[in-house]
N, C-alpha and C positions, 0 to 999 in steps of 0.2 A: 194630152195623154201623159207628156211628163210627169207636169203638176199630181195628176191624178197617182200618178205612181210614186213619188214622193209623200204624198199628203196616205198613200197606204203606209209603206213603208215608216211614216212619222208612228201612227198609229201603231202598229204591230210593235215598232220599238216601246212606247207607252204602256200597251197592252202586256209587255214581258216584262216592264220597271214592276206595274200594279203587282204583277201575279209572282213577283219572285219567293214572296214571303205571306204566308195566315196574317201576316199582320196590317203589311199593304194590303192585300185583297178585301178583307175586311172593310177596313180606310179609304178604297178606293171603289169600292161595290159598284154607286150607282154611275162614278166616270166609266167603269169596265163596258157597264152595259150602254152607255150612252154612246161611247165608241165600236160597239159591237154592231147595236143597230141592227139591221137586220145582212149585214153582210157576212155569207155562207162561209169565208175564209178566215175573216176572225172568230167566227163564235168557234172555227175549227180548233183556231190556234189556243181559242180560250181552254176547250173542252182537255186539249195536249200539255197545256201549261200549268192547268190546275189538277190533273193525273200525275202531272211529274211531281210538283208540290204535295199531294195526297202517298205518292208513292214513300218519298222521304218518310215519312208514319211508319208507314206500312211496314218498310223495310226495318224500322229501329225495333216495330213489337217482334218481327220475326227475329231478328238478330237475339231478343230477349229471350226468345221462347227457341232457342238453337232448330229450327227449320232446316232441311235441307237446302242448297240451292234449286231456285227451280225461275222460271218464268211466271210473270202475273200479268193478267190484264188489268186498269182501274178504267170504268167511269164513272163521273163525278164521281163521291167518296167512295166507290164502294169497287171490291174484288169482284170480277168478270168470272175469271177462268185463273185456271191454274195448272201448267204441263210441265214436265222437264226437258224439254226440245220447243221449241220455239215454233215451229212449223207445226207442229202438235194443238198450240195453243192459239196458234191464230186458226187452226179447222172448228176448235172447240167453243172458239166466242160466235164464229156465224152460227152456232146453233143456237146460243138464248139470245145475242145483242140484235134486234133490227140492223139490216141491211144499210138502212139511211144511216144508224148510228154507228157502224164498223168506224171511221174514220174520227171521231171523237173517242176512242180507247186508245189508253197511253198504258204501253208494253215495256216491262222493266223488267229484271235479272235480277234475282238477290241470291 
C-alpha cells in the first residue's frame, strides 16, 4: 500500500511538471496519457490542470477585452458557464455539463 501511494503521488507530481505549460503538454502528450491510463483520479487532475492552463488564455483575452469580474467554468478548452457569484455558476454548469463530468470543470475568477 505504501509503494502504491508513492508511485501515485510520483505520477500526479509528473502529471503537473507535463501540464504546467502548452508547451510541455504538447511535448509530453503521449507520457500524460500513458500515465493517466485508465485511473479515474488522474484523468481528474488532468482535466483541473489543463482548465487552469486553458484558463491563463482565457483570462488574458478578457483582460483585453475589459470584462467585468465574474466567475467562469472551463472544460477542456472551452467556457462552461459564466456567473458573478460563484454558487450561481456552479448551479448553472449542472445544467449543460453531464453529472460524470462536474468534477473535471476547473472554476476561475477574473
Amino acid at each position: 500500500p505504501h509503494n502504491r501511494k508513492a508511485n501515485k503521488e510520483a505520477q500526479m507530481d509528473l502529471l503537473t511538471t507535463y501540464l504546467k505549460t502548452e508547451k510541455n503538454r504538447q511535448q509530453y502528450w503521449d507520457e500524460i496519457w500513458e500515465i493517466i491510463g485508465n485511473d479515474e483520479e488522474l484523468l481528474t487532475l488532468y482535466y483541473q490542470l489543463s482548465g487552469k492552463l486553458y484558463s491563463k488564455r482565457i483570462q488574458k483575452s478578457l483582460k483585453n477585452i475589459n470584462i467585468n469580474p465574474a466567475y467562469y467554468a472551463v472544460y477542456e478548452s472551452t467556457v462552461v458557464g459564466v456567473a458573478s457569484k460563484k454558487i450561481d455558476l456552479e448551479e448553472r454548469i449542472k445544467e449543460v455539463v453531464p453529472s460524470d463530468k462536474l468534477k473535471y470543470v476547473y472554476i476561475f475568477r477574473k
